[in-house]
N, C-alpha and C positions, 0 to 999 in steps of 0.2 A: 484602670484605676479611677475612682472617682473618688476627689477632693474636695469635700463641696462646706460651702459657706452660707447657709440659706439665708436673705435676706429682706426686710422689711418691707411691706407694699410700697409705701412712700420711695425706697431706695431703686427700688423696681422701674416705678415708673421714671426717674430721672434720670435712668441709666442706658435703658433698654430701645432700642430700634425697633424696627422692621423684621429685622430677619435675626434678632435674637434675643433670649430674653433666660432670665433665670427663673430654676427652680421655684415656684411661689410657695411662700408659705401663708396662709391666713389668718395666724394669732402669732405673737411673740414667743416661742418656745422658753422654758426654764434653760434647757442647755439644748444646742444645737449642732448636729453634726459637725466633725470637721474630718476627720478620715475613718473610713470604715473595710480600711485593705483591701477593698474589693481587686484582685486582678493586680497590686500593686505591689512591685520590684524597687521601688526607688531606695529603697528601707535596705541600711546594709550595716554590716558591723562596722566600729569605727576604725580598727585597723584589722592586718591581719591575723596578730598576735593576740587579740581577743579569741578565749575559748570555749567558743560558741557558735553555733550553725544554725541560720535562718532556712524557715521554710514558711509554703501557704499551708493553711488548713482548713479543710472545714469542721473541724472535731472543734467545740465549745463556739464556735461564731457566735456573737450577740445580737450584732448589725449584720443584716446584708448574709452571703453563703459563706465568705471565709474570714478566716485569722489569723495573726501573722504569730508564728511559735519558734520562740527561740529554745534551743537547748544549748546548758551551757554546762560547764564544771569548771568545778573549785581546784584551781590549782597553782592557788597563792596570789593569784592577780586579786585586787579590789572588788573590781565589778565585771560587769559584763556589758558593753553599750551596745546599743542600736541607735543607728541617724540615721534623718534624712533631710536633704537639700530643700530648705524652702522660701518663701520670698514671701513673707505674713508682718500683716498691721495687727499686735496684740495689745495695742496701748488701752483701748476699751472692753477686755475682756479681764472679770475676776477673779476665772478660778479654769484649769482644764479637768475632766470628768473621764476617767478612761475603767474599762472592766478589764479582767486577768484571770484567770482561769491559773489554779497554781497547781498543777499535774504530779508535781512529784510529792518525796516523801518528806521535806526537809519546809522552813518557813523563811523564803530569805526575804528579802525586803526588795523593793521597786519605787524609783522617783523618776525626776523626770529634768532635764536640763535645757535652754532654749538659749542661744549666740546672737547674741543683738547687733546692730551695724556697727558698733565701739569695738565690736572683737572683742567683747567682756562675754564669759560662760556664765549665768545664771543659774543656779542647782537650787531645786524646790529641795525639802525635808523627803528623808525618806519614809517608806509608810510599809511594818511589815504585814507581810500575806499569812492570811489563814487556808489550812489545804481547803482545795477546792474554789469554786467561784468566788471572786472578789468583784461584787458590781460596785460602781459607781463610787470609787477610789477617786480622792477630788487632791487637786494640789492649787493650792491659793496662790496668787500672784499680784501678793503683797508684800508689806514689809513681816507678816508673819507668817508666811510660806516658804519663804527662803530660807535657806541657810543661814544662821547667823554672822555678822560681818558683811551681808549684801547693803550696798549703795542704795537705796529705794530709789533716790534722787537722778540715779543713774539709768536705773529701773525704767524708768520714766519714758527718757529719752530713748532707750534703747528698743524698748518694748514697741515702737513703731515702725523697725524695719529688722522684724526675725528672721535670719539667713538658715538660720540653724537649727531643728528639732532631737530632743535625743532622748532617750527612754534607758534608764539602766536596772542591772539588777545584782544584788547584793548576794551570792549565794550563802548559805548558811553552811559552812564546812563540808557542805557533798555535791553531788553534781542534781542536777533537777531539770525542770520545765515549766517554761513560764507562756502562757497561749494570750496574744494579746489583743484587744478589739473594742470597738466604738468609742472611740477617742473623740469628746466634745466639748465644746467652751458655753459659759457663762457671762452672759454680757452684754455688749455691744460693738459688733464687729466694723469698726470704719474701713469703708473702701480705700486700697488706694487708687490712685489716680491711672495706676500704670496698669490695666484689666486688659486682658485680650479682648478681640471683638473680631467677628465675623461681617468682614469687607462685602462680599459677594458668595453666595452658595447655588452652583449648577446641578438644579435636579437632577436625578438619573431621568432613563430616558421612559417614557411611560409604560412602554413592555418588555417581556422579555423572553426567552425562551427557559427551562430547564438548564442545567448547566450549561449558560452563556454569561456573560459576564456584563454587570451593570454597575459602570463607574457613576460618584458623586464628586462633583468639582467643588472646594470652598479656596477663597480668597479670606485670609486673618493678619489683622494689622497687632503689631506686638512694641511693647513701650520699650524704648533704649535700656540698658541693661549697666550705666554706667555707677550707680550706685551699689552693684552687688561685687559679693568678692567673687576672687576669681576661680574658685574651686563651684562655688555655686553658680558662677557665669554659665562655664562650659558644663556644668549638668544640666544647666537646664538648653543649653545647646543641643545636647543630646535628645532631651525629653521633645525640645521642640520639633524633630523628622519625623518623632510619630506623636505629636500633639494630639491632634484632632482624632476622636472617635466617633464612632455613627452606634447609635443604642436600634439594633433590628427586632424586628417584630414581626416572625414566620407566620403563615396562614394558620399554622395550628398553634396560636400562643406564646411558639417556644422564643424566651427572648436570649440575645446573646449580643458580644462586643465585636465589632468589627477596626482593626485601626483606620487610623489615614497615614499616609505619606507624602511626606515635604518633598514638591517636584520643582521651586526655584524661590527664589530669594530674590524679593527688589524693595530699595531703599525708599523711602518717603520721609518726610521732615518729623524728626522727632520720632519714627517708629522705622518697623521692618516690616514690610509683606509677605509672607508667608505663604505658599500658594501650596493647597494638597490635593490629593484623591483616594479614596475610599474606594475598594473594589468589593464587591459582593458577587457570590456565584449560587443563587438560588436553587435550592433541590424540588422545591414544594412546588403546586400550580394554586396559582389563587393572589391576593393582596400582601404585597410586602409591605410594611411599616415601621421609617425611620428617623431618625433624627439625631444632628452632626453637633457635639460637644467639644469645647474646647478649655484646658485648665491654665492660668495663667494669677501669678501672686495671692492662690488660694484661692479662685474663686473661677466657677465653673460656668461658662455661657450655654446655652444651647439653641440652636436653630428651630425656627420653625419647621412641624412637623413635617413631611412625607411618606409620597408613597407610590409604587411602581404595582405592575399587574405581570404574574408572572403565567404565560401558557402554558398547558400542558404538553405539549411536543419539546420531546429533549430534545439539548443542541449536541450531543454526542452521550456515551454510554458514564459519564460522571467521573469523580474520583477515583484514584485505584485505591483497594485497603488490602487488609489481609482475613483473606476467605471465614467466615465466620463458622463454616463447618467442618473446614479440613486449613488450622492455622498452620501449614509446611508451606500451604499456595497464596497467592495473590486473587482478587476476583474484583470487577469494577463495579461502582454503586448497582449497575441495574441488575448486579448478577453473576454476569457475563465473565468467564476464567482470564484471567490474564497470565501470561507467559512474557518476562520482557528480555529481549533478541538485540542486541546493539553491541557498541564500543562505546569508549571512550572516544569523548571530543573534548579535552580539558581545557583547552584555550583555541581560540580564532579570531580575527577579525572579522570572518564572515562565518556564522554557519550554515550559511544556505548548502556550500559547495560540499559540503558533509553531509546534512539531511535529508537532500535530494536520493543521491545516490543508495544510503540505507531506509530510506524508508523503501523505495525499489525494491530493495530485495528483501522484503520482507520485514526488516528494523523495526523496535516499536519504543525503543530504550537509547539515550546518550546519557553521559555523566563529564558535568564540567566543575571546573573550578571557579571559584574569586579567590583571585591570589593579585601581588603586586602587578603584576605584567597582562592579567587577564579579568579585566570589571572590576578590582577591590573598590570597594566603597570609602574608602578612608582619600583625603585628599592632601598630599607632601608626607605620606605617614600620618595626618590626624583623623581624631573622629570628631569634630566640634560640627562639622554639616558634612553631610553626603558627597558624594563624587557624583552629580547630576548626571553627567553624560554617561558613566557607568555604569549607572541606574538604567538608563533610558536602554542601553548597548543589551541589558538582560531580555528589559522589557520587548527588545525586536527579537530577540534568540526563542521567549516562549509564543510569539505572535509567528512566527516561522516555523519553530514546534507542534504548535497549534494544524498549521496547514497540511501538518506533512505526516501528521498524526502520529506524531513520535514523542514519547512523554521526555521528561529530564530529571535526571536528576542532579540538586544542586549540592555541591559541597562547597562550605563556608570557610573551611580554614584549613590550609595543610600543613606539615608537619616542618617545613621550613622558615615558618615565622617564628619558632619560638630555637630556629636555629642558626640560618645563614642567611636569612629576612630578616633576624631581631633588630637590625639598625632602624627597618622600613615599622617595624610593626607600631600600631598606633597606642598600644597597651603598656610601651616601655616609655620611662618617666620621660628619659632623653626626648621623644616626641610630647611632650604632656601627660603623657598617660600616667596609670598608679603604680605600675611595675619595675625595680630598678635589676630584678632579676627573672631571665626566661623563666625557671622554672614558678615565680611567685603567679603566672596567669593561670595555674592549676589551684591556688590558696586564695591568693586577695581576694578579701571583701570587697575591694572597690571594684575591681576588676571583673570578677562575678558580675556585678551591679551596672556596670557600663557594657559588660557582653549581651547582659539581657535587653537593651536598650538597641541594638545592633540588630537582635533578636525580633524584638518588636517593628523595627520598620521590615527586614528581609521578609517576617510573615505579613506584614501590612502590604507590600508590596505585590508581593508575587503569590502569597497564600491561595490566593481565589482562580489559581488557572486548575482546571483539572487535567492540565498537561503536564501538573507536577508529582515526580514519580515518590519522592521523598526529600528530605531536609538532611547532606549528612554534616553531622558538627563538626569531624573535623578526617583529614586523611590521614592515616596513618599514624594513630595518633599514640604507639608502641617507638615509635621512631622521635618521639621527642623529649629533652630534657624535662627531669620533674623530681623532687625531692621524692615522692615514694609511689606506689603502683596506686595505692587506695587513693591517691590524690587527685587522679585522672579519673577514678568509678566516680569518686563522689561527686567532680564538676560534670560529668556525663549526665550524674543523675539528675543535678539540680539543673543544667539547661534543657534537658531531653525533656524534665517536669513543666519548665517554663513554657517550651513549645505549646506542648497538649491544652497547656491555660491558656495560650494568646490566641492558637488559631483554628477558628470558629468551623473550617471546614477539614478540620483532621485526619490530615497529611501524613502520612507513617515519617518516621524518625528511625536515622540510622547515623554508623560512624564506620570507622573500617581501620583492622589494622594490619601486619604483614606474619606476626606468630600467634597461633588461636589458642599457645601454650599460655600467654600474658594475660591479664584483666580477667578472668574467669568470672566474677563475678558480672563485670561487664555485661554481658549478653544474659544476664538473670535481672536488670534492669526492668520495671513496669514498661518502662515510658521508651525504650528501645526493641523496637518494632522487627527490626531487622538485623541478622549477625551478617557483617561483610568482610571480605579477608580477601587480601593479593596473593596471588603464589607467581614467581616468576624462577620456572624450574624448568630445563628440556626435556624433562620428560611428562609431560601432558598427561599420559593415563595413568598413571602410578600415581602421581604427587595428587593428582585430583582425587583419585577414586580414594586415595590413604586419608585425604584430606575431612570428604562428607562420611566415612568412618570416625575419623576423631570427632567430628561436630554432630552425632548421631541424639549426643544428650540434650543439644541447643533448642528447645520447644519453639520454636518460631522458625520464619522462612530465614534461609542461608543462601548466601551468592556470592558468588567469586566479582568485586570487582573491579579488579584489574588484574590478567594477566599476561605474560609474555615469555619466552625464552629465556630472556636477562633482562636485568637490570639497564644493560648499555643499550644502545640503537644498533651497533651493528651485530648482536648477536640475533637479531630478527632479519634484518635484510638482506642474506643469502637467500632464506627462505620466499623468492617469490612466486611461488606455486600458493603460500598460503596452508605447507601442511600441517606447521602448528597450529596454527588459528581454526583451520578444521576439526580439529582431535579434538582441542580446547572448545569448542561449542557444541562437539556433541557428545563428548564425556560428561563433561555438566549436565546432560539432559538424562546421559543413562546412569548418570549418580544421584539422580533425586536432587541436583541443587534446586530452588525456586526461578532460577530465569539462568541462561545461557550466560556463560562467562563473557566479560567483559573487555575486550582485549585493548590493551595500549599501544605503542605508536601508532597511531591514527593516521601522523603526518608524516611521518618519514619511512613506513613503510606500507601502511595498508591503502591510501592513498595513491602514491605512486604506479603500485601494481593492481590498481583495483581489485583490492581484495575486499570490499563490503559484498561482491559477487557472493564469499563463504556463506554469508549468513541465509542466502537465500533457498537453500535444498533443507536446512534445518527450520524455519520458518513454514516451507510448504509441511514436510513431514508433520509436525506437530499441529497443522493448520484444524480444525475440528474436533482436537485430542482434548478431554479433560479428566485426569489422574485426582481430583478432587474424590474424596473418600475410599480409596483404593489401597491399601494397604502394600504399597510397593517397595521391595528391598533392593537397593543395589550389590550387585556383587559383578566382580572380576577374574579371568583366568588367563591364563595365556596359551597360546595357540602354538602350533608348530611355524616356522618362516617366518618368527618377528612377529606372527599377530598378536594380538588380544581379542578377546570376545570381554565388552561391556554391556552389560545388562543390566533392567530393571523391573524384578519380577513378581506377582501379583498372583491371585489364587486365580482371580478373572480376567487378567490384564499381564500382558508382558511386552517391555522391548527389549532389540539387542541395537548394539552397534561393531561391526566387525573391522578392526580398525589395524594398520600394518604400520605398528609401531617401530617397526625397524626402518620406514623411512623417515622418519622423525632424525637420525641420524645422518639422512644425506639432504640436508636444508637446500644444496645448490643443484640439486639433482634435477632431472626433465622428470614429468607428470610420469609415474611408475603405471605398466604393462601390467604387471603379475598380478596374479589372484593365489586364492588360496581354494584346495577342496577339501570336499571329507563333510561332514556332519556338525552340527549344534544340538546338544541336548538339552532343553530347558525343564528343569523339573520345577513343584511347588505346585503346580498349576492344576486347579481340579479338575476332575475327571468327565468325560465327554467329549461333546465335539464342537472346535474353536474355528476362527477365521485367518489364515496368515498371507500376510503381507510384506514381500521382499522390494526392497528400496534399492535403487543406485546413489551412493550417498554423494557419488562426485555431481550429478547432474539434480537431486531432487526429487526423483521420478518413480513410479511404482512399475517392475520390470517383472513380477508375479503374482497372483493370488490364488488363494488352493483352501479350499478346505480338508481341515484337517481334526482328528480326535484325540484329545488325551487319554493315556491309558490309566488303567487304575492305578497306576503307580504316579500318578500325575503328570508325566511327563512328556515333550513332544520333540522326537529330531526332527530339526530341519537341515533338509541340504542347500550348501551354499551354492549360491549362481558361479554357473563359471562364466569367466573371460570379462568378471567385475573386479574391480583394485578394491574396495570398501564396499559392503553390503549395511545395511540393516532391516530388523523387521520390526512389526507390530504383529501380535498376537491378541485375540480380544475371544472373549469368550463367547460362543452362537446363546444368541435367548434362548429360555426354556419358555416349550411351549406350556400357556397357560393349560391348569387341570379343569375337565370340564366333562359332560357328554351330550354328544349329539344323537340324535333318534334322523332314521331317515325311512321313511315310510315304503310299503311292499308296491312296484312295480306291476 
């Protein structure tokens, strides 16, 4: 968000350092920026009972790419407010200047109110709108702009320390849309005294590789805060952890926002030190160029420029997205298919002792939490500053992620904070927050407004590793209190929207619930990248394969992640052979989900029996396999003796997995003797001649190969290996040889 103040050469030079300096301007403007929404959340309704919904947009911007569009309707309330938290000297300004773009059918009216340090509301005249664009709408800030019955004299005094900004709108008896942007004052702007400034700024470091990661250090001293109230104290408490941004400037032009993050707090006489970092993770080779901004009582510092040199030798294969030509998969920036293999590691004190062991066998995927007990960022239940050390606790889990080449993914909230956590949680009033009820964290305006600030430093933070697998916003999120289902799509959509705007190197977005019958809408989401779902059923091939059946309409990638036996820990821990968790990882693979289910107890049972061993024969199997553009169907049958035959089958491509679902029923049983015979018939498959591939699924290992032809009916038996417990194969179809001719001369 940039709030900017531009100001006067003279002001410039009395102001400005070394290492930072503001915006120049070179003649005195008629009216001068003062916000132009770029990027900027702070803006929310004034309570939740206003009936109206903020968003960004770029439909009508005047200034800058976007603008901020309220919808609202008429349903007997007055108005409609929007505010935001500010800390502005207006005593020398005559008039604010804002454009409105009026979208609907109806002509209501639009003013504008501003809360001086007296705790007096000040409300200009309203002004109504004619449809369509309304530039350069002025509201005087005098005694004939006001309202009649305003104090001028009060005016006065107040007008030198504005806490308070707010924009309302009158609807005209129907519901409408108001799109609002370039918002600027007439006048003469006096500083106050109390301006942020930039203590010290550590370059990055002069080169860098491709996706490697290139931190900027600043030190910012910040004026005492003892004059603001206390609602605007701790907003700007919040604003302050991601304070600082860096404005980058790619080799090829492209510019964008990167945040910073508040990594401690030390005291100095009369102010606070504020110490951040800035991560960048450059895709391009050639000259970065940047420069560290920072907003503080309306008016905006910035650093002297830089600049880093970025190699062409990447530092690994990049971000993961979702495959731009076959959206069911994943694929990493340079390409490259990605398949992600893991568990659940939702909490540790250490995750060495977990990452180790799965990336061994194959792993390339964990999924953890921030909850109370594991890194939350909130400190006593608040959010006014960060939980340093839990900060730092993340930053060693993706630095050990990093080594061990296992991405992560991070979920932010689970579904016990707005339950059996609500005492802890920092959103409920009892802690400061603006919620006096669970379910109002699905509603509140302030709430939204303080999530996305939460938002802002977690992508400031950790945005820039490309060991990060996705964002998910919350667990489970079917499992928790909420006045009504649409209440959950709508805050899904407005943070999932917020992500895609704050973070520069664009991280897929997900959430996860436990019935894929709930939120329907949900997973038709823009900005929700990925559908995730728990099943925690004993029977592994049934509930799965019924499962990527029902989600067949979901147009994006699907994954299981988290599943298990039960709910409780000892319905898994008979099982130490690991047969669930085997079924469970390669039924997912013969159901078309996009990555290998994710299994839960991590620690009390797969752990214990080293079971991350499971993951390593489905790793090898799929090890050089990419289903990208293959038009592959899952289907299931069942076998004679308990088995099932799981397939997934393709006109040029086929797997199976042959799996003996009736030991699924003896969890304590020793590693099962038996096999199965008799044939597999895979039909679909065109006709000619294919390659087949029989696996032993306990060890990993390829124990046949054969070629073999499809008949014109398409189809191919295979016979099952005997004196195997679990088989599977790959079937791929032989090239056709190119059409051509050859001449070969007479002997």
């Amino acid at each position: 968000m940039r709030l900017l103040l531009l100001l006067s050469i003279g002001c410039i030079l009395l102001s400005c350092g070394q290492q930072q300096r503001d915006q120049p301007s070179l003649t005195e403007p008629a009216a001068v920026l003062l916000e132009d929404f770029e990027q900027d959340t702070l803006w929310s309704l004034d309570s939740a009972s206003d009936y109206a919904a903020l968003t960004s947009t770029r439909r009508s911007a005047t200034s800058g790419t976007w603008a901020l569009q309220a919808d609202y309707c008429d349903n007997g309330r007055e108005k409609a407010i929007l505010r935001k938290e500010v800390d502005l000297d207006l005593s020398g300004v005559r008039s604010l200047l804002i454009d409105v773009d009026n979208a609907g059918t109806a002509a209501p009216a639009i003013g504008m109110a501003l809360r001086g340090r007296d705790g007096s509301l000040y409300e200009t005249t309203s002004i109504q709108l004619k449809p369509g664009m309304n530039r350069d709408l002025a509201f005087t800030l005098d005694g004939t702009g006001f309202k009649s019955g305003t104090d001028v004299a009060k005016w006065r005094s107040a007008s030198q320390q504005i806490n308070r900004m707010m924009v309302y709108v009158l609807p005209d008896k129907t519901d409408g849309r108001a799109i609002i942007d370039n918002l600027r004052y007439v006048g003469e702007a006096l500083l106050r005294k109390d301006r942020a400034r930039f203590v010290e700024v550590t370059p990055a470091s002069a080169s860098s590789r491709r996706y490697g990661t290139v931190e900027i250090r600043a030190a910012v001293a910040f004026p005492a805060d003892a004059l603001m109230t206390k609602d605007a104290r701790a907003d700007t408490f919040m604003r302050r952890m991601s304070a600082v941004q860096a404005r980058v400037r790619a080799p090829d032009g492209t510019e964008t926002i990167h945040g910073g993050f508040c990594t401690a707090i030390d005291s100095a006489e009369g102010e606070a030190i504020h110490r951040y970092g800035v991560r960048i993770s450059p895709h391009l080779a050639g000259e970065w160029r940047y420069q560290l901004g920072v907003t503080a009582s309306g008016v905006q510092t910035w650093s002297e420029p830089a600049s880093f040199i970025c190699a062409p030798e990447a530092a690994g294969p990049g971000p993961i997205r979702i495959d731009a030509g076959d959206p069911r998969w994943f694929s990493r920036a340079d390409g490259t298919w990605y398949y992600p293999i893991g568990e659940n590691v939702a909490w540790s004190g250490d995750y060495a002792p977990y990452l180790e062991p799965i990336a061994a066998a194959g792993g390339t995927l964990i999924r953890t939490w921030m909850c109370p007990w594991n890194n939350g960022l909130d400190v006593g239940g608040r959010l006014e500053v960060v939980n340093f050390a839990a900060a730092e606790a993340i930053d060693r889990l993706f630095a050990q992620a990093a080594e061990h080449g296992v991405a992560v993914q991070l979920c932010l909230q689970y579904h016990g904070m707005l339950g059996g956590d609500w005492a802890k949680n920092p959103f409920n009033k009892a802690n400061g927050g603006p919620c006096t009820d669970a379910r109002e964290m699905w509603t509140h305006g302030q709430a939204r407004a303080l999530f996305k600030r939460y938002l802002d430093y977690v992508v400031a933070r950790w945005g820039h590793s490309p060991q990060l697998f996705a964002w998910e916003l919350w667990n489970e999120a079917d499992l928790t209190p909420r006045f009504a289902d649409a209440d959950v799509v709508s805050w899904h959509r407005e943070m999932a929207d917020h992500l895609k705007l704050i973070d520069p190197h664009r991280h897929l977005v997900t959430t996860s619930t436990t019935n894929v019958a709930l939120f329907p809408g949900l997973w038709r989401l823009d900005a929700i990248d990925i559908a995730q779902l728990h099943v925690y059923d004993p029977k592994a091939g049934s509930s799965l394969s019924w499962l990527r059946t029902a989600t067949a309409d979901i147009r994006r990638p699907v994954m299981i992640a988290e599943v298990g036996r039960g709910w409780d820990a000892p319905d898994d821990q008979h099982d130490r052979q690991g047969t669930y968790l085997r079924h469970a990882l390669w039924v997912t693979w013969m159901s078309g989900f996009a990555g290998s289910a994710l299994p839960w107890w991590w620690d009390t049972h797969i752990e214990p029996n080293g079971l991350h061993r499971q993951l390593k024969p489905l790793a090898a199997f799929v090890a050089g396999e990419d289903p990208r553009g293959h038009e592959l169907r899952p289907t299931s049958v069942p076998m004679a003796g308990g088995y099932e035959a799981h397939c997934l089958i393709g006109t040029d491509l086929a797997y199976g997995f042959i799996a003996d679902a009736a030991a699924l029923q003896r969890p304590g049983a020793a590693v099962a003797t038996r096999s199965i015979a008799g044939t597999v018939t895979v039909s679909g498959l065109a006709p000619g001649p294919w390659s087949l591939e029989i696996w032993d699924v306990a060890q990993g290992t390829v124990v046949d190969r054969a070629a073999v032809r499809a008949a014109e009916d398409g189809t191919i038996a295979i016979t099952l290996p005997e004196r195997i417990h679990e088989s599977a194969f790959k079937l791929k179809r032989a090239p056709r040889s190119k059409a051509g001719v050859r001449y070969d001369a007479a002997k």
